[in-house]
The first five atom37 places (N, CA, C, CB, O) and aatype in JSON, in Angstrom:
{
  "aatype": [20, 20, 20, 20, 20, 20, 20, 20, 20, 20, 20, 20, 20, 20, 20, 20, 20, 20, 20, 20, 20, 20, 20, 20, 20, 20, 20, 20, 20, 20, 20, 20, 20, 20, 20, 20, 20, 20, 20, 20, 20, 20, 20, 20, 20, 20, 20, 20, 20, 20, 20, 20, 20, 20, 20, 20, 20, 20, 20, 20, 20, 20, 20, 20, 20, 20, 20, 20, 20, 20, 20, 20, 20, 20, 20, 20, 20, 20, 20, 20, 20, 20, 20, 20, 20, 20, 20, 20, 20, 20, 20, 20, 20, 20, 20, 20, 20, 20, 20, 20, 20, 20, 20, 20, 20, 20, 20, 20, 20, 20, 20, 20, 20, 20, 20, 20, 20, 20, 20, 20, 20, 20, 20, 20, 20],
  "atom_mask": [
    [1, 1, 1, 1, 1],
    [1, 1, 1, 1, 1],
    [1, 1, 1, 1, 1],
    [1, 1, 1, 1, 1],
    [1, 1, 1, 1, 1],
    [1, 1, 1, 1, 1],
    [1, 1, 1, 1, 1],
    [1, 1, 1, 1, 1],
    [1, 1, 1, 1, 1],
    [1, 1, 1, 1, 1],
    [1, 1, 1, 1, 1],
    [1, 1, 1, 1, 1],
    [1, 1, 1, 1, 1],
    [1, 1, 1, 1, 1],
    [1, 1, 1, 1, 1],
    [1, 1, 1, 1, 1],
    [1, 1, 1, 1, 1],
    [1, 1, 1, 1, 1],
    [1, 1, 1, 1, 1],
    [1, 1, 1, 1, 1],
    [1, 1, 1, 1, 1],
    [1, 1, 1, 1, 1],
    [1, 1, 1, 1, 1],
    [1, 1, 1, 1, 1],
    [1, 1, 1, 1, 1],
    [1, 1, 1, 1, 1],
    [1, 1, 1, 1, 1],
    [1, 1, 1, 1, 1],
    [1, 1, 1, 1, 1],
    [1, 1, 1, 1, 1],
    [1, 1, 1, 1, 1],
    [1, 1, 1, 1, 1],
    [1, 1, 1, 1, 1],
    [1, 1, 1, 1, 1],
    [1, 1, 1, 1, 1],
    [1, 1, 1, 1, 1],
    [1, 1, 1, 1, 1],
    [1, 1, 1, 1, 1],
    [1, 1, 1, 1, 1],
    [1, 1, 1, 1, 1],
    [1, 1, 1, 1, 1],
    [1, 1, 1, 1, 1],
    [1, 1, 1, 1, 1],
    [1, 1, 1, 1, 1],
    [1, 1, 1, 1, 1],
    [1, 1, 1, 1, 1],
    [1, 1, 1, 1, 1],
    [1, 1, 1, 1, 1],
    [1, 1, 1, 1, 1],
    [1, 1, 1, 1, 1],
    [1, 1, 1, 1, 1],
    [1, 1, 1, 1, 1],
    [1, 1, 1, 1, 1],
    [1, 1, 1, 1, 1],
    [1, 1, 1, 1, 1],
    [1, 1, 1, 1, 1],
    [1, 1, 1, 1, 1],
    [1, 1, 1, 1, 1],
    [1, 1, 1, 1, 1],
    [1, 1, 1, 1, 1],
    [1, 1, 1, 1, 1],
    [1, 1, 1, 1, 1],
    [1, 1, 1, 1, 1],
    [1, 1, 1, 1, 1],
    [1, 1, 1, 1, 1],
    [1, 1, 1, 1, 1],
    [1, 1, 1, 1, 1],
    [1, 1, 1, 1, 1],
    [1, 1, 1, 1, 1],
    [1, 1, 1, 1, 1],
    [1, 1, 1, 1, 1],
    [1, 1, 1, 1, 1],
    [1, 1, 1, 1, 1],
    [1, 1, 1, 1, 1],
    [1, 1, 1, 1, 1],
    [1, 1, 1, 1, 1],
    [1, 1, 1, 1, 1],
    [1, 1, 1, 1, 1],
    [1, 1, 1, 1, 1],
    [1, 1, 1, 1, 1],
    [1, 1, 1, 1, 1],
    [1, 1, 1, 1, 1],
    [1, 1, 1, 1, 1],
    [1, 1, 1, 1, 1],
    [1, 1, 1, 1, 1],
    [1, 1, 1, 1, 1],
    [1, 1, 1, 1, 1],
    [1, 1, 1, 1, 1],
    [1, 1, 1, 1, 1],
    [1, 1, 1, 1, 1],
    [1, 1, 1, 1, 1],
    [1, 1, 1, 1, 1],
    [1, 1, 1, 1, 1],
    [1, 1, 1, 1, 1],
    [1, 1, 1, 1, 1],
    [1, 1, 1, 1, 1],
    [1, 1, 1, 1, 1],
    [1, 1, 1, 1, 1],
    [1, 1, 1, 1, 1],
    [1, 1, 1, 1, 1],
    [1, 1, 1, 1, 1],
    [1, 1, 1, 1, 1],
    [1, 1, 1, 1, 1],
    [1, 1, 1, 1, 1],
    [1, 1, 1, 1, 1],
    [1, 1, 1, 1, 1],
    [1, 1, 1, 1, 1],
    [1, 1, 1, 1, 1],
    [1, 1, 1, 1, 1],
    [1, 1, 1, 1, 1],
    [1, 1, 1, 1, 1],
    [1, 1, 1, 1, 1],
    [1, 1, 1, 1, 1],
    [1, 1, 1, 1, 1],
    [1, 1, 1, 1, 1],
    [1, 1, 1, 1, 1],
    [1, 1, 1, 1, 1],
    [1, 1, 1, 1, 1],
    [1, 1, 1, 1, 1],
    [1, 1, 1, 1, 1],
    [1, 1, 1, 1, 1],
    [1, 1, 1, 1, 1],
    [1, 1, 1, 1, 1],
    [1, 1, 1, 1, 1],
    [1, 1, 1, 1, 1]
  ],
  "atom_positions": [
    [[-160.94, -56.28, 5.38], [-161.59, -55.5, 6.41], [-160.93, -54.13, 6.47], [-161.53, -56.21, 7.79], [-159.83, -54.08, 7.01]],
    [[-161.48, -52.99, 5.98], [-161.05, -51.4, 6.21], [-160.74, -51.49, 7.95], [-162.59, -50.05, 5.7], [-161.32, -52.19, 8.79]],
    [[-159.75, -50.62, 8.1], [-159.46, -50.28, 9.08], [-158.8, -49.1, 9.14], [-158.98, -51.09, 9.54], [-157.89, -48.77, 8.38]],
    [[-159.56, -47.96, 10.66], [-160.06, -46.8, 11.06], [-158.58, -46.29, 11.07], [-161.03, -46.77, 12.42], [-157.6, -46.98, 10.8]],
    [[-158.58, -44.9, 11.44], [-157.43, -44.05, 11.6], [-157.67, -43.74, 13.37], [-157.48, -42.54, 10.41], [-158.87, -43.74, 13.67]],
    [[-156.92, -43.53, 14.29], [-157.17, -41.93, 14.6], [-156.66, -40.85, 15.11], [-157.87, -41.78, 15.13], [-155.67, -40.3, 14.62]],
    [[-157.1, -40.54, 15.85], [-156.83, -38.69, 15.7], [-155.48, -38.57, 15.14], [-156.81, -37.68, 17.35], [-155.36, -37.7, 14.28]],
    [[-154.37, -39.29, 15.48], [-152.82, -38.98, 14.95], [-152.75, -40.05, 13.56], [-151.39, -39.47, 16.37], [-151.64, -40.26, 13.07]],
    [[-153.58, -40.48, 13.16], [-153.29, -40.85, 11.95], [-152.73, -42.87, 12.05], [-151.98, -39.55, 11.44], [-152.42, -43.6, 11.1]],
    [[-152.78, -43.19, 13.52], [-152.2, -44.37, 13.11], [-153.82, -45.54, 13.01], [-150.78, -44.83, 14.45], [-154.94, -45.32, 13.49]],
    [[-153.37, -46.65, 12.28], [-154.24, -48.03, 12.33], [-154.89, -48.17, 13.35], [-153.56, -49.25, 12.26], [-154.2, -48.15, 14.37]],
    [[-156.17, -48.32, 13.54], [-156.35, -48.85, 15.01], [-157.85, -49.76, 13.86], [-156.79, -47.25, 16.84], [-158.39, -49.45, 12.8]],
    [[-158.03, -51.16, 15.0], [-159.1, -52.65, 14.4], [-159.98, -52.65, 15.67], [-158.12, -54.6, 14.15], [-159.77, -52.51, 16.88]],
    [[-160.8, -52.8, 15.08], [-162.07, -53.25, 16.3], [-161.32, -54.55, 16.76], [-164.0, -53.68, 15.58], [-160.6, -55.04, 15.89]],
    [[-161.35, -55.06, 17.69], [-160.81, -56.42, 18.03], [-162.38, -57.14, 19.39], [-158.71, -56.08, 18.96], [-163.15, -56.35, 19.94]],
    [[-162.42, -58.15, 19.53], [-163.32, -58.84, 20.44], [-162.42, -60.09, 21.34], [-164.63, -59.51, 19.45], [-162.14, -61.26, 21.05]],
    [[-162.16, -59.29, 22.45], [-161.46, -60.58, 23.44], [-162.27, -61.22, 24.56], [-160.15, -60.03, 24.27], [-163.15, -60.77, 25.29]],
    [[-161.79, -62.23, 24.47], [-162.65, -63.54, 25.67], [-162.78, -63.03, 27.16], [-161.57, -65.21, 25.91], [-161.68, -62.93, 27.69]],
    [[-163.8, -62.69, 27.94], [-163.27, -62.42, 28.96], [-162.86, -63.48, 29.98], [-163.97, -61.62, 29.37], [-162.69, -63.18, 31.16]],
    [[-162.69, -64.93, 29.44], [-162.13, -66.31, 30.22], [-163.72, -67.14, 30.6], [-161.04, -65.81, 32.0], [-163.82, -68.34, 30.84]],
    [[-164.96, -66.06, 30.56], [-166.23, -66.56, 30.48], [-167.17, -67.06, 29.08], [-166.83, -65.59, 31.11], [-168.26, -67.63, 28.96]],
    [[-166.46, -66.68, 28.41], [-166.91, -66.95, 27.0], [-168.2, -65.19, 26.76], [-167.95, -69.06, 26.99], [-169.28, -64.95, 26.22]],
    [[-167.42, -64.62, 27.35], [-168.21, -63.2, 27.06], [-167.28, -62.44, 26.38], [-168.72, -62.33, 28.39], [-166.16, -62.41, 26.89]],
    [[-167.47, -61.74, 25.25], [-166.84, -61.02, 24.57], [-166.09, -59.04, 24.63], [-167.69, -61.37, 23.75], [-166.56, -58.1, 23.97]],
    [[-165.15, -58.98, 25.39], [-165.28, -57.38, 25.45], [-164.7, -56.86, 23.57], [-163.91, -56.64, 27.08], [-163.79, -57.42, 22.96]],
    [[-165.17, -56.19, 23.28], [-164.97, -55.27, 22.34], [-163.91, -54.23, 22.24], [-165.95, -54.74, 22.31], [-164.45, -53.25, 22.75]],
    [[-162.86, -53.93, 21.91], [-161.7, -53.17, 22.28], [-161.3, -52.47, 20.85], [-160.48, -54.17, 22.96], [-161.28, -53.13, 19.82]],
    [[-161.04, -51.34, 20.87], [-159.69, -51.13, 19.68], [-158.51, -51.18, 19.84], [-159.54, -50.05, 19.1], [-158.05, -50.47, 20.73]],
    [[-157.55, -52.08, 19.01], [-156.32, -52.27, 19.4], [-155.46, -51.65, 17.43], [-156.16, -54.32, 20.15], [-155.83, -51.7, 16.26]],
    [[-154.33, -51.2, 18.13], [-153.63, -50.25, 17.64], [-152.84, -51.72, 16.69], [-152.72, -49.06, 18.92], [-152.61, -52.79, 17.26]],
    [[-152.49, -51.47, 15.12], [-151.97, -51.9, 14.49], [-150.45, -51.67, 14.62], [-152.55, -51.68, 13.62], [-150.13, -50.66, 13.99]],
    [[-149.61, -52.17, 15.11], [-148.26, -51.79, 14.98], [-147.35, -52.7, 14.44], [-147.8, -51.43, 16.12], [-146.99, -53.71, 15.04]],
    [[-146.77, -52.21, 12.76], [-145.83, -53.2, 12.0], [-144.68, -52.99, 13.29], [-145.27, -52.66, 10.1], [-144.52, -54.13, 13.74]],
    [[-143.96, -52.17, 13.97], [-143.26, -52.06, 14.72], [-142.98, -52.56, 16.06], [-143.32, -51.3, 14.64], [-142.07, -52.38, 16.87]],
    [[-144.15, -53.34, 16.02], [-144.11, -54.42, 17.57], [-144.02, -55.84, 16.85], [-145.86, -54.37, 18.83], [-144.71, -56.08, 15.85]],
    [[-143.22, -56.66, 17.35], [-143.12, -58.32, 17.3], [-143.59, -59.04, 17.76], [-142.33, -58.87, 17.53], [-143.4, -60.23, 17.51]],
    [[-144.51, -58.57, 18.73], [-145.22, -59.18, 19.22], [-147.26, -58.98, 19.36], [-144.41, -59.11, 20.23], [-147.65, -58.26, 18.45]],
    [[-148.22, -59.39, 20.13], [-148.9, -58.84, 20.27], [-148.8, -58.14, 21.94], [-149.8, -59.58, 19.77], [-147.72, -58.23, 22.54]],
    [[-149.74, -57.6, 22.46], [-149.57, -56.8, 23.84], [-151.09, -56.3, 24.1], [-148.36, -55.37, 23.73], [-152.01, -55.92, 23.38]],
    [[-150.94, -56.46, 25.28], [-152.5, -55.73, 25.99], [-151.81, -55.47, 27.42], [-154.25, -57.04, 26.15], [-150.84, -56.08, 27.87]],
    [[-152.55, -54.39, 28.07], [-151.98, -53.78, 29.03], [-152.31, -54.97, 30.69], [-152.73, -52.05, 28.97], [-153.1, -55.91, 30.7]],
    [[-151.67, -54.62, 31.59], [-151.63, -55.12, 33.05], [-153.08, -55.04, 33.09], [-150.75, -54.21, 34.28], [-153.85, -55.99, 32.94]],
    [[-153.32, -54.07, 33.25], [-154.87, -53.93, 33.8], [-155.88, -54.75, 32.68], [-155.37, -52.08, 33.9], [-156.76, -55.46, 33.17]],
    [[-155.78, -54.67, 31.36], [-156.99, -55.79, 30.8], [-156.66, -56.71, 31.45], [-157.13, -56.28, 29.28], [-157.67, -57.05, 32.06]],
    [[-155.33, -57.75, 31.9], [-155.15, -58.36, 31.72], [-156.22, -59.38, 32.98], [-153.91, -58.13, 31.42], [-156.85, -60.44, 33.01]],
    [[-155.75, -57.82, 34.16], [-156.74, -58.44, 35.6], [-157.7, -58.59, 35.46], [-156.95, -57.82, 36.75], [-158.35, -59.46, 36.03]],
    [[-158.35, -57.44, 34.27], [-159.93, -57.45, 34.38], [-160.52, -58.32, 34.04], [-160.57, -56.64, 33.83], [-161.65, -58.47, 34.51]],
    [[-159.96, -59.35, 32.99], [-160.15, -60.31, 32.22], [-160.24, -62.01, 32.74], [-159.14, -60.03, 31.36], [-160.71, -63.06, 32.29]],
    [[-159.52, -61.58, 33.95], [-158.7, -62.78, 34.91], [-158.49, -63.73, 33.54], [-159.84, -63.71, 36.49], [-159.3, -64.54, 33.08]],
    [[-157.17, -63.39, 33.04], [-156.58, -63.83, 32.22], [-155.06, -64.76, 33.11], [-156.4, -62.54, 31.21], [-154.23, -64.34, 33.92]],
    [[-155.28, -66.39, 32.36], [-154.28, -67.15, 32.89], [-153.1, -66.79, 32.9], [-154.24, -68.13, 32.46], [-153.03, -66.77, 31.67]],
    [[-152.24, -66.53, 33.17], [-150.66, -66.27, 32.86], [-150.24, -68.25, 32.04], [-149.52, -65.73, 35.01], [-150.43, -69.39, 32.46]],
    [[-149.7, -67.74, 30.95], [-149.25, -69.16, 30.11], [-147.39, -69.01, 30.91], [-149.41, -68.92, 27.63], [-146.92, -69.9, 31.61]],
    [[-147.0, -68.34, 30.73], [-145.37, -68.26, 30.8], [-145.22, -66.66, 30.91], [-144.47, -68.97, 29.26], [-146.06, -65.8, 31.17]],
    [[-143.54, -66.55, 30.54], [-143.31, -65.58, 31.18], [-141.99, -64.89, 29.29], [-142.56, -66.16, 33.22], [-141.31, -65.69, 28.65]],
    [[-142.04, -63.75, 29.05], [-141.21, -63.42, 28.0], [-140.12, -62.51, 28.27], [-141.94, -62.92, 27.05], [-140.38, -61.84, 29.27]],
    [[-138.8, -62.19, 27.67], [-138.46, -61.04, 28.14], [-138.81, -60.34, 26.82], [-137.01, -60.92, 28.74], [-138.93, -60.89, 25.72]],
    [[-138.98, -58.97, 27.14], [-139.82, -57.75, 26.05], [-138.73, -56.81, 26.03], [-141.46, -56.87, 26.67], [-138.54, -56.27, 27.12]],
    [[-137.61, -56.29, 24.69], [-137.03, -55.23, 24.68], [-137.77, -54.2, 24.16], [-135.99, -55.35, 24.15], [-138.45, -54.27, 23.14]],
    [[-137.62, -53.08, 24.99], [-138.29, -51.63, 24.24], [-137.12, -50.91, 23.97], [-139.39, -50.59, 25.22], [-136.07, -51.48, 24.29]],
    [[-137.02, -49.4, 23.28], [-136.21, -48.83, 23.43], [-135.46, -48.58, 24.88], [-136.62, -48.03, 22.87], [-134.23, -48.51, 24.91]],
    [[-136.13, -48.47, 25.86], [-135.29, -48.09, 27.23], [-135.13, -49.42, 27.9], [-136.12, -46.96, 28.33], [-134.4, -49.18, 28.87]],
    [[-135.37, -50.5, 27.9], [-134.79, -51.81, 28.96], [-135.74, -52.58, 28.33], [-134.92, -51.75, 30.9], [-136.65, -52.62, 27.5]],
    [[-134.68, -53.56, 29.62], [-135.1, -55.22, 29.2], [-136.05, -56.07, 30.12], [-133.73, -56.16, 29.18], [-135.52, -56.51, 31.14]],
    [[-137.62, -56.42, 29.86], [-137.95, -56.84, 31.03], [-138.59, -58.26, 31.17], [-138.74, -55.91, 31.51], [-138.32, -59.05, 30.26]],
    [[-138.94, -58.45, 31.61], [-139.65, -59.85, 32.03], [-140.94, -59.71, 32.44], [-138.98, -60.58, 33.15], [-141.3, -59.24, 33.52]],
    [[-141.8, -60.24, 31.31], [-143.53, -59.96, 31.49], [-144.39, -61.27, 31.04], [-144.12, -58.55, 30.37], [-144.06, -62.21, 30.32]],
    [[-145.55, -61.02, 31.67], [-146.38, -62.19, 31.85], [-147.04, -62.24, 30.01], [-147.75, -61.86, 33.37], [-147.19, -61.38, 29.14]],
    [[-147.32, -63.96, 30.1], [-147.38, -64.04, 28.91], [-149.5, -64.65, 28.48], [-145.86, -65.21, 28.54], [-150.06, -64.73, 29.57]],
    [[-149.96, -64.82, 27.95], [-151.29, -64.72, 27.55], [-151.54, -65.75, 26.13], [-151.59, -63.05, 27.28], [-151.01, -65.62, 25.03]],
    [[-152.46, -66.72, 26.55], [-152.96, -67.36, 25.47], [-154.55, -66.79, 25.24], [-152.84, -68.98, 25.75], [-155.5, -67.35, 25.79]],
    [[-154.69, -65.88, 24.57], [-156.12, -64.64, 24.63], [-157.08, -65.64, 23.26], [-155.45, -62.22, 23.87], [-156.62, -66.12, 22.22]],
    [[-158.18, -65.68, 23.67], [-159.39, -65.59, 22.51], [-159.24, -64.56, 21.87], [-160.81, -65.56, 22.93], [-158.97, -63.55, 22.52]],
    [[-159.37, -64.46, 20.46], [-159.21, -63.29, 19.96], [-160.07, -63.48, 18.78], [-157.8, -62.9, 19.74], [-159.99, -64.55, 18.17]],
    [[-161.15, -62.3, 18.27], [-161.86, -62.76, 17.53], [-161.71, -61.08, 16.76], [-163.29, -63.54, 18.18], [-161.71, -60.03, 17.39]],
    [[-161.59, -61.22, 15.34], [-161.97, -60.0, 14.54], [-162.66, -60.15, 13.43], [-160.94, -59.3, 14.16], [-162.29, -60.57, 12.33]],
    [[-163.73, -59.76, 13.8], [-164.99, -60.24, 12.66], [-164.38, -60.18, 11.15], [-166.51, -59.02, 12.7], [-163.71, -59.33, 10.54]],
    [[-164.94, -61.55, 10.8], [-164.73, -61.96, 9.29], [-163.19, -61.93, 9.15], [-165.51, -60.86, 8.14], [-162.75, -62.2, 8.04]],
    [[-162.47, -61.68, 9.96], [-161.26, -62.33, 9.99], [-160.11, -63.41, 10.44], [-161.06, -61.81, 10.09], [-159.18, -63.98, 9.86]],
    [[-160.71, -63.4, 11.91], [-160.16, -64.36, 12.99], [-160.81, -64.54, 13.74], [-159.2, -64.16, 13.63], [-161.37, -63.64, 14.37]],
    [[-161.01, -65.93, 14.0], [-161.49, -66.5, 15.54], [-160.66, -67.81, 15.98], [-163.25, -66.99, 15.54], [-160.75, -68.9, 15.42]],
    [[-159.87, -67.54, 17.03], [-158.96, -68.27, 17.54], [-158.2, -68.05, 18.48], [-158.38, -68.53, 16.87], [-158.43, -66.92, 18.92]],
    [[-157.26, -68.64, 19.12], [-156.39, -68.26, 20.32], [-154.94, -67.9, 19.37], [-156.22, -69.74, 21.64], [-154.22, -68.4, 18.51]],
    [[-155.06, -66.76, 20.13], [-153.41, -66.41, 19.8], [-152.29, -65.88, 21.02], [-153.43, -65.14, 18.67], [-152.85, -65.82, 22.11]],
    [[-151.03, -65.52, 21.05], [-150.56, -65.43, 22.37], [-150.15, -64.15, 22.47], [-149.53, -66.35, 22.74], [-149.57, -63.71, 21.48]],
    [[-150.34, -63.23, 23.67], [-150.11, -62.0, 23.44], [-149.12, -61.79, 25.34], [-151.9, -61.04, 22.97], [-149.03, -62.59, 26.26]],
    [[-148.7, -60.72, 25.23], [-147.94, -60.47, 25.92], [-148.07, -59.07, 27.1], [-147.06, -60.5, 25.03], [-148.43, -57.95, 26.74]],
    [[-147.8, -59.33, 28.15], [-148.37, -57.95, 28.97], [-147.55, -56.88, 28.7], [-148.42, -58.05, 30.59], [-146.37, -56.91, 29.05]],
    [[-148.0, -55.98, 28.16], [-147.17, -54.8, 27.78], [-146.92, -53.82, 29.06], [-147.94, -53.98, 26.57], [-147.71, -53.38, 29.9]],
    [[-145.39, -53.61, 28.89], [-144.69, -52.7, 29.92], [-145.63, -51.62, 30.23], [-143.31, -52.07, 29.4], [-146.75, -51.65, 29.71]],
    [[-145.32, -50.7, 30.98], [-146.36, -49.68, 31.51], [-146.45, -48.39, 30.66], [-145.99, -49.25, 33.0], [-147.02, -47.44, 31.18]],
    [[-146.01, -48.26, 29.53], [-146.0, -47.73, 28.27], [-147.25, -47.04, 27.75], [-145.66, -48.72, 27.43], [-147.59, -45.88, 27.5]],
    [[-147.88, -48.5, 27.7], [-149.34, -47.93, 26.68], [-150.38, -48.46, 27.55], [-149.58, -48.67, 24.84], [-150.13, -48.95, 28.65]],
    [[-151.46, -48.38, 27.11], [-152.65, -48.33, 27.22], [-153.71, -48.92, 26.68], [-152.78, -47.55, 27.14], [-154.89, -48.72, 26.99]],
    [[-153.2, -49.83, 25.69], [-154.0, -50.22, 24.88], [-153.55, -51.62, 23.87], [-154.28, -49.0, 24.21], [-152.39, -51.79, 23.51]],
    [[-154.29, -52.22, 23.63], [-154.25, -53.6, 23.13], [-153.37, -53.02, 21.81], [-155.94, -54.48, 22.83], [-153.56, -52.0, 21.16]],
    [[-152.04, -54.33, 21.61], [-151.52, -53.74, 20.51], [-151.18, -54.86, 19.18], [-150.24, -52.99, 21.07], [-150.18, -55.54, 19.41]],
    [[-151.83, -55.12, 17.9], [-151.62, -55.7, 17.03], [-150.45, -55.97, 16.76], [-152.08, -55.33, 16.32], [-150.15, -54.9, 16.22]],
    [[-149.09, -56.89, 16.7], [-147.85, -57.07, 16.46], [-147.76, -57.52, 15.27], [-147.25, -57.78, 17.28], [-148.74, -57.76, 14.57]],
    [[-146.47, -57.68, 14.9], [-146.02, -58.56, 13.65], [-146.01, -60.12, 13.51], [-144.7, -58.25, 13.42], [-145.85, -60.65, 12.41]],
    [[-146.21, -60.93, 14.81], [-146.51, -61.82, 14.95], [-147.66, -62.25, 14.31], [-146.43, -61.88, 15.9], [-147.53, -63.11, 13.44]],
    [[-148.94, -61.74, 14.62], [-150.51, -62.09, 14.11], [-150.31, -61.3, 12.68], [-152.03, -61.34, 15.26], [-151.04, -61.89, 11.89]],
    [[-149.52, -60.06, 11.9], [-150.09, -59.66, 10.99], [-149.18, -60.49, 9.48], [-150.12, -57.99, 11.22], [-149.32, -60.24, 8.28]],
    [[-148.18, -61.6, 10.23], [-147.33, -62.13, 9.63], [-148.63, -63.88, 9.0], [-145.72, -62.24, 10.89], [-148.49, -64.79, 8.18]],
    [[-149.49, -63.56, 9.79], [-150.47, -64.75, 9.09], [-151.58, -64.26, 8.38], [-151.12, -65.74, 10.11], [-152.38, -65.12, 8.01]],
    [[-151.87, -62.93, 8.07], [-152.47, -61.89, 7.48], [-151.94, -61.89, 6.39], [-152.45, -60.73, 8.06], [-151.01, -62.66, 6.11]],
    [[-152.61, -60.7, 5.26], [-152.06, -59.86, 4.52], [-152.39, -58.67, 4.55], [-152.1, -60.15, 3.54], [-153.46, -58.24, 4.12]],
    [[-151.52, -58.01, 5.07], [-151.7, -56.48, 5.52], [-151.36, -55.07, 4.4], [-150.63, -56.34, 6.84], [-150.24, -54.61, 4.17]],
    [[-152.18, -54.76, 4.04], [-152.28, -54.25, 2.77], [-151.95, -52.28, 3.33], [-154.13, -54.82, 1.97], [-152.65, -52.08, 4.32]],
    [[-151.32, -51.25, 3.02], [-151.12, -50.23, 3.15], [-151.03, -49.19, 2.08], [-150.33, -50.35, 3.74], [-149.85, -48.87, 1.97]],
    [[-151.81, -48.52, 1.21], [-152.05, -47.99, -0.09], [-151.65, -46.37, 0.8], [-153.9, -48.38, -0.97], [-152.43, -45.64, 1.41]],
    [[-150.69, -46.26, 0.66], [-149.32, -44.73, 1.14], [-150.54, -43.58, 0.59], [-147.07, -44.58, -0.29], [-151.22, -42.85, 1.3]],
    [[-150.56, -43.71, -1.19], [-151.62, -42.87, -1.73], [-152.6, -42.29, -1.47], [-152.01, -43.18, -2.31], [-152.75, -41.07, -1.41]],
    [[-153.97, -43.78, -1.13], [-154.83, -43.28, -0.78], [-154.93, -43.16, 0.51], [-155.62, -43.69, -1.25], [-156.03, -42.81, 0.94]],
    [[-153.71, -43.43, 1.59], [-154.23, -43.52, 2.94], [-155.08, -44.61, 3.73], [-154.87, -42.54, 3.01], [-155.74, -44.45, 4.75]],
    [[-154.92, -45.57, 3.07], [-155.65, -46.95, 3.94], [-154.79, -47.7, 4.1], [-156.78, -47.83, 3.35], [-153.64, -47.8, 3.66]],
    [[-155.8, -48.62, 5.23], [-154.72, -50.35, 5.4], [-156.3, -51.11, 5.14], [-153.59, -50.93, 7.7], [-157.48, -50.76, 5.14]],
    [[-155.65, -52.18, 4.96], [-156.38, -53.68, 4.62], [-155.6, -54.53, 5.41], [-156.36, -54.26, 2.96], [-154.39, -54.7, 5.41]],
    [[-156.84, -55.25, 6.35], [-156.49, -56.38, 6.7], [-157.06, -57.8, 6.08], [-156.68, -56.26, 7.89], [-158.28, -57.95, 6.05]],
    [[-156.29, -58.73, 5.65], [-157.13, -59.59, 5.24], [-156.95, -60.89, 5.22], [-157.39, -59.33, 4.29], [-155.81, -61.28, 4.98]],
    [[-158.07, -61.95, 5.49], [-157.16, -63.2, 6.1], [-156.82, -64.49, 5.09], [-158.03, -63.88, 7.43], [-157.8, -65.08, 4.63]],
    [[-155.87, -64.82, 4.83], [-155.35, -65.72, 4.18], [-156.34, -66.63, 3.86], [-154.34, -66.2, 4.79], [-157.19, -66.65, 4.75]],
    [[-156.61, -67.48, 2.86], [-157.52, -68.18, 2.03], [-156.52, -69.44, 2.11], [-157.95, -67.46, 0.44], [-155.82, -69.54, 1.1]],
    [[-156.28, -70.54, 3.21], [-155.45, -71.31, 3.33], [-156.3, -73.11, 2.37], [-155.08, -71.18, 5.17], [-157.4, -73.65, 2.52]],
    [[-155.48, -73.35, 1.74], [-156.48, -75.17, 1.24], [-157.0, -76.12, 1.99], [-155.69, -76.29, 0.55], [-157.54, -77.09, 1.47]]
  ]
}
């Protein structure tokens, strides 16, 4: 699956999350090899009336905190449809964020050259 740039040049994936009704919102969420986790902000999280599963602590560069944790529907066409667990991201960003967690069951392809990424999903037996 090609995946978009933008304006500053980083990854961003169409993504489709559950809204707990079996209705789908549509989102772009930002590819980051640099997060360990996945993340979506406080506010999807209300809008979504998303369960709280548990609770994580999250280091960023500036502190250490304790944030609510998310078992999300997560669907990316022709790639994934399934529950995966994502995490409420500190008051930072803004936006749903792809971690190393989900791209560690991927193969995440990055051609420096031509300027693309590939996402693509494992062909398991």
């Amino acid at each position: 699956m090609p995946i978009a740039f933008d304006a500053q040049g980083a990854p961003k994936l169409r993504v489709n999350i559950d809204s707990g009704n079996g209705q789908f919102r549509a989102l772009d969420a930002l590819i980051d090899t640099g997060a360990s986790r996945c993340y979506l902000p406080p506010q999807l999280a209300k809008d979504l009336r998303l369960s709280v599963q548990g609770h994580v602590e999250v280091h960023t560069g500036h502190a250490s905190t304790i944030e609510a944790s998310y078992f999300v529907h997560l669907k990316i066409p022709g790639i994934f449809d399934g529950f995966f667990p994502f995490v409420e991201m500190p008051a930072l960003w803004d936006m749903v964020v792809i971690g190393r967690d989900f791209l560690r069951t991927m193969r995440f392809i990055y051609d420096g050259q031509a300027g693309t990424f590939e996402l693509v999903a494992h062909a398991y037996p």
